[in-house]
C-alpha positions as a Python dict, from the first residue, in 0.01 Angstrom:
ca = {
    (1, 'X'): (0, 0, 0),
    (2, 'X'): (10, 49, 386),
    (3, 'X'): (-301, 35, 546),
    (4, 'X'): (-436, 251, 839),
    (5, 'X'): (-586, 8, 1102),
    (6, 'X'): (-661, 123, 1490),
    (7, 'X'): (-695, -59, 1787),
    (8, 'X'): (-944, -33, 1964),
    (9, 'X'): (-742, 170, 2269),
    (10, 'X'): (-631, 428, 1975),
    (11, 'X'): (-991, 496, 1883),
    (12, 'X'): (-1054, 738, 2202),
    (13, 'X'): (-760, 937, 2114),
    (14, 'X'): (-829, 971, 1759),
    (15, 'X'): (-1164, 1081, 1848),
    (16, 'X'): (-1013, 1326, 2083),
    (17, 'X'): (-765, 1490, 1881),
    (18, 'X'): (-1064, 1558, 1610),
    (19, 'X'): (-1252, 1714, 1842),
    (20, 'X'): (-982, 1902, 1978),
    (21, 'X'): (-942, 2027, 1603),
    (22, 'X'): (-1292, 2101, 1571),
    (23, 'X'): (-1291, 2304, 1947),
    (24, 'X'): (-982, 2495, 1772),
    (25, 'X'): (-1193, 2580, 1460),
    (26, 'X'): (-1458, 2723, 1695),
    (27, 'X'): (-1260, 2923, 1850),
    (28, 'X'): (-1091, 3075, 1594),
    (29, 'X'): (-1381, 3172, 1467),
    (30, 'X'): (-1544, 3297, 1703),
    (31, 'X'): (-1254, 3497, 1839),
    (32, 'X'): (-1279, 3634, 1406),
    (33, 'X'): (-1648, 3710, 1477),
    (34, 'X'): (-1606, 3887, 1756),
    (35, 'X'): (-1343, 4125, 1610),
    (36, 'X'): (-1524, 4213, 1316),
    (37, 'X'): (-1842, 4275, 1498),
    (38, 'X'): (-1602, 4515, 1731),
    (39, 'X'): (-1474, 4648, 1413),
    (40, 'X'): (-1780, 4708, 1229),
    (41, 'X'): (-1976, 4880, 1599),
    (42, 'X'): (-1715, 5112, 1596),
    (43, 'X'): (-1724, 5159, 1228),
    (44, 'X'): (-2137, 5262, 1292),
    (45, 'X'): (-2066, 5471, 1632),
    (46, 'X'): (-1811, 5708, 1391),
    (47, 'X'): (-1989, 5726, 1150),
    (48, 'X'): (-2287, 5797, 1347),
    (49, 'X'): (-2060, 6089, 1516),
    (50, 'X'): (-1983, 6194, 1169),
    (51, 'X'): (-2352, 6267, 1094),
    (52, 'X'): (-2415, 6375, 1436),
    (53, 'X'): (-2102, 6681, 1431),
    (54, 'X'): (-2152, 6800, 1061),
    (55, 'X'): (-2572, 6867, 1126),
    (56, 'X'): (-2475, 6987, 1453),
    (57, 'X'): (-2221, 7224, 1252),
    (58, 'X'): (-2501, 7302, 988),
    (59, 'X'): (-2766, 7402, 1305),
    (60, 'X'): (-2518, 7612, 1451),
    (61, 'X'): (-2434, 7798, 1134),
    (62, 'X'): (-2812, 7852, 1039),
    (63, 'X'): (-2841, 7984, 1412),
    (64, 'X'): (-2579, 8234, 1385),
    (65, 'X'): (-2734, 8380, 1063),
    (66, 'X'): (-3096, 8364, 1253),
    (67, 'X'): (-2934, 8547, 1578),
    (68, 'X'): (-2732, 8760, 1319),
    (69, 'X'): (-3057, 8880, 1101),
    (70, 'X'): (-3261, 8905, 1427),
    (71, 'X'): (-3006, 9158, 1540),
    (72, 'X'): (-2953, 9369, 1196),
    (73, 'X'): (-3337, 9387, 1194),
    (74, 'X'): (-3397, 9521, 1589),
    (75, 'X'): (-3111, 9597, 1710),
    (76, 'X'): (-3208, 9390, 2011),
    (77, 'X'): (-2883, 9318, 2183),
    (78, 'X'): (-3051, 8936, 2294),
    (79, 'X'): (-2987, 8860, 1974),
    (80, 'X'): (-2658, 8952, 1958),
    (81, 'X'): (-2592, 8710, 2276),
    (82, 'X'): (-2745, 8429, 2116),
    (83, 'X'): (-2532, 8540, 1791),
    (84, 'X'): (-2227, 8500, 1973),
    (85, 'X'): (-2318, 8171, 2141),
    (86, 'X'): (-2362, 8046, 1805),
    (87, 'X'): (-2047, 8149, 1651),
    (88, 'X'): (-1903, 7964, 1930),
    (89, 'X'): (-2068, 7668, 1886),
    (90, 'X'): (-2020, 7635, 1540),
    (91, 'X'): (-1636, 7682, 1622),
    (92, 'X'): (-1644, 7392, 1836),
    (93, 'X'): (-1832, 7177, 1578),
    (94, 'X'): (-1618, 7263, 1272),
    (95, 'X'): (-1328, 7166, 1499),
    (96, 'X'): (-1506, 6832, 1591),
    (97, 'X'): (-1564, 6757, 1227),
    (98, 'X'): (-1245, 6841, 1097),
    (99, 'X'): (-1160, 6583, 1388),
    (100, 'X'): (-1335, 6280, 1222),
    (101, 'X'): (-1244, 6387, 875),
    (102, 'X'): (-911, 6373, 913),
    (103, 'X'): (-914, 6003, 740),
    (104, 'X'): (-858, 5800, 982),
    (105, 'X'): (-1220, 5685, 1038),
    (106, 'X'): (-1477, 5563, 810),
    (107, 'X'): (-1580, 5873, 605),
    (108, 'X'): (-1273, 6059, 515),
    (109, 'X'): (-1375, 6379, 342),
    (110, 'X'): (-1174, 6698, 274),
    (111, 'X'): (-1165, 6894, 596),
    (112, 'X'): (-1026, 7191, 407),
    (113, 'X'): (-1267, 7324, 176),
    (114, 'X'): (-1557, 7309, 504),
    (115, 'X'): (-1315, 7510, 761),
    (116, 'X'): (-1280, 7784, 396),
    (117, 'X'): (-1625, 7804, 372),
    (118, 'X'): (-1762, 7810, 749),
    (119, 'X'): (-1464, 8083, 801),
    (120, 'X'): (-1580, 8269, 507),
    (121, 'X'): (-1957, 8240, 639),
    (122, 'X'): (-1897, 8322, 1015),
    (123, 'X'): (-1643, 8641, 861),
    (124, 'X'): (-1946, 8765, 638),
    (125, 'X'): (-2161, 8743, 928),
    (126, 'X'): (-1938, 8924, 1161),
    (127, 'X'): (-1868, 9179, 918),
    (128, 'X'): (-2220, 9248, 869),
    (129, 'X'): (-2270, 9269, 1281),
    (130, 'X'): (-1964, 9524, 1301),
    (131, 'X'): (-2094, 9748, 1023),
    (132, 'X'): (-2443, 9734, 1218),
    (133, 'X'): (-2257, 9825, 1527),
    (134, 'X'): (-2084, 10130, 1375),
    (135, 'X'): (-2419, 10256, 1296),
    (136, 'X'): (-2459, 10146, 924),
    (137, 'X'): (-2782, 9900, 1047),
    (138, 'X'): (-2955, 9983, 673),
    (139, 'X'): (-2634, 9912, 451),
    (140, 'X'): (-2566, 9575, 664),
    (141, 'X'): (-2939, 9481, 573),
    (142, 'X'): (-2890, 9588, 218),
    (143, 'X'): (-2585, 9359, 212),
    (144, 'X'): (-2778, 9073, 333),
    (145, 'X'): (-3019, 9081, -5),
    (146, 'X'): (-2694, 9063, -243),
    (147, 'X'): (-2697, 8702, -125),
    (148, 'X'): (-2333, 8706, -133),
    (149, 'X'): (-2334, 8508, 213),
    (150, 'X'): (-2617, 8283, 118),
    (151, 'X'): (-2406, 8128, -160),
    (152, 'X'): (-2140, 8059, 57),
    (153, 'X'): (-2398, 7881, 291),
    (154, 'X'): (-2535, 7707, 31),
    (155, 'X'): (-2235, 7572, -72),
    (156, 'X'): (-2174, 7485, 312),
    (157, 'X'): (-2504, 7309, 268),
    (158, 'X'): (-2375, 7113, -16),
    (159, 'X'): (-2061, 6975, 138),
    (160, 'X'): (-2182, 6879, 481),
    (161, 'X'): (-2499, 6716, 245),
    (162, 'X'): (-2267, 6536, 119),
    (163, 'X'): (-2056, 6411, 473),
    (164, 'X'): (-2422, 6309, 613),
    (165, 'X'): (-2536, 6130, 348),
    (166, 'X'): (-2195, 5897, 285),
    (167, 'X'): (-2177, 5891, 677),
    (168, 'X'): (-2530, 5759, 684),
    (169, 'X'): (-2447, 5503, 367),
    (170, 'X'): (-2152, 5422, 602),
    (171, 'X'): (-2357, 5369, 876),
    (172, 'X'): (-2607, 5127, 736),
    (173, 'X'): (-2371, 4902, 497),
    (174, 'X'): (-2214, 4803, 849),
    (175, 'X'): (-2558, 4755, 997),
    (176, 'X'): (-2595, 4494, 748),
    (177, 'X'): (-2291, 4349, 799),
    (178, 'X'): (-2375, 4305, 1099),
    (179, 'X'): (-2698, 4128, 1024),
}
């Protein structure tokens, strides 16, 4: 059996090369530490700006129907500026969440069934405004109590409840990981 012996010149250089090794180790994994954390911060910013776009698209809805009402009921044309600024907004936000949900971030949810029902919500509410406009104020306010648009916004409710919450699960299981 051979035997393994150093002399005493070797010993240096043995002791060298492991802590070369060991240098190597550490810097492998540290360069693996910092790439996760990177991966997992960006994994909490988007789904951060998840939550952040699909309340913002919730506010703007529920201020469109507050502008919207506030106009059927006085007729007060401030209302209808506010109304439109709404509408606007929440065109810009469904745009920004369809954005994120397109399944290439974090939370990938279906895009389609939100841009149907915040279409279908922003058309009842426009409808409503036009009919007001054209002079038919009391039918537009007798539409309103069917609550034909409020199950549409419930339902709008329901599926950007549902974005939030897995965007905010999303959010803190990466916290942790980071932890």
């Amino acid at each position: 059996m051979p035997s393994f012996h150093l002399r005493k010149s070797q010993i240096p250089l043995a002791l060298t090369g492991v802590g070369a090794l060991i240098l190597l180790l550490i810097i492998i994994t540290s360069i693996w530490l910092a790439q996760t954390t990177t991966q997992r911060t960006t994994e909490v910013l988007e789904g951060r700006e998840v939550r952040v776009a699909a309340s913002g698209l919730l506010q703007f809805l529920v201020d469109a129907e507050t502008s919207q009402r506030g106009y059927l009921i006085t007729g007060d044309d401030d209302y209808m500026r506010l109304y439109n600024q709404a509408r606007e907004r929440a065109g810009r936000a469904l745009s920004r969440v369809e954005r994120l949900g397109n399944g290439k971030g974090p939370i990938e949810f279906k895009t389609s069934e939100l841009s149907q029902l915040v279409n279908r919500r922003l058309a009842v509410l426009q409808r409503l405004v036009v009919m007001a406009q054209s002079g038919h104020r009391s039918t537009a306010l007798t539409l309103v109590g069917t609550g034909g648009g409020k199950q549409i916004m419930d339902r709008v409710r329901a599926v950007l409840g549902d974005v939030i919450d897995r965007s905010e699960k999303s959010v803190a299981t990466n916290m942790q990981t980071l932890n």
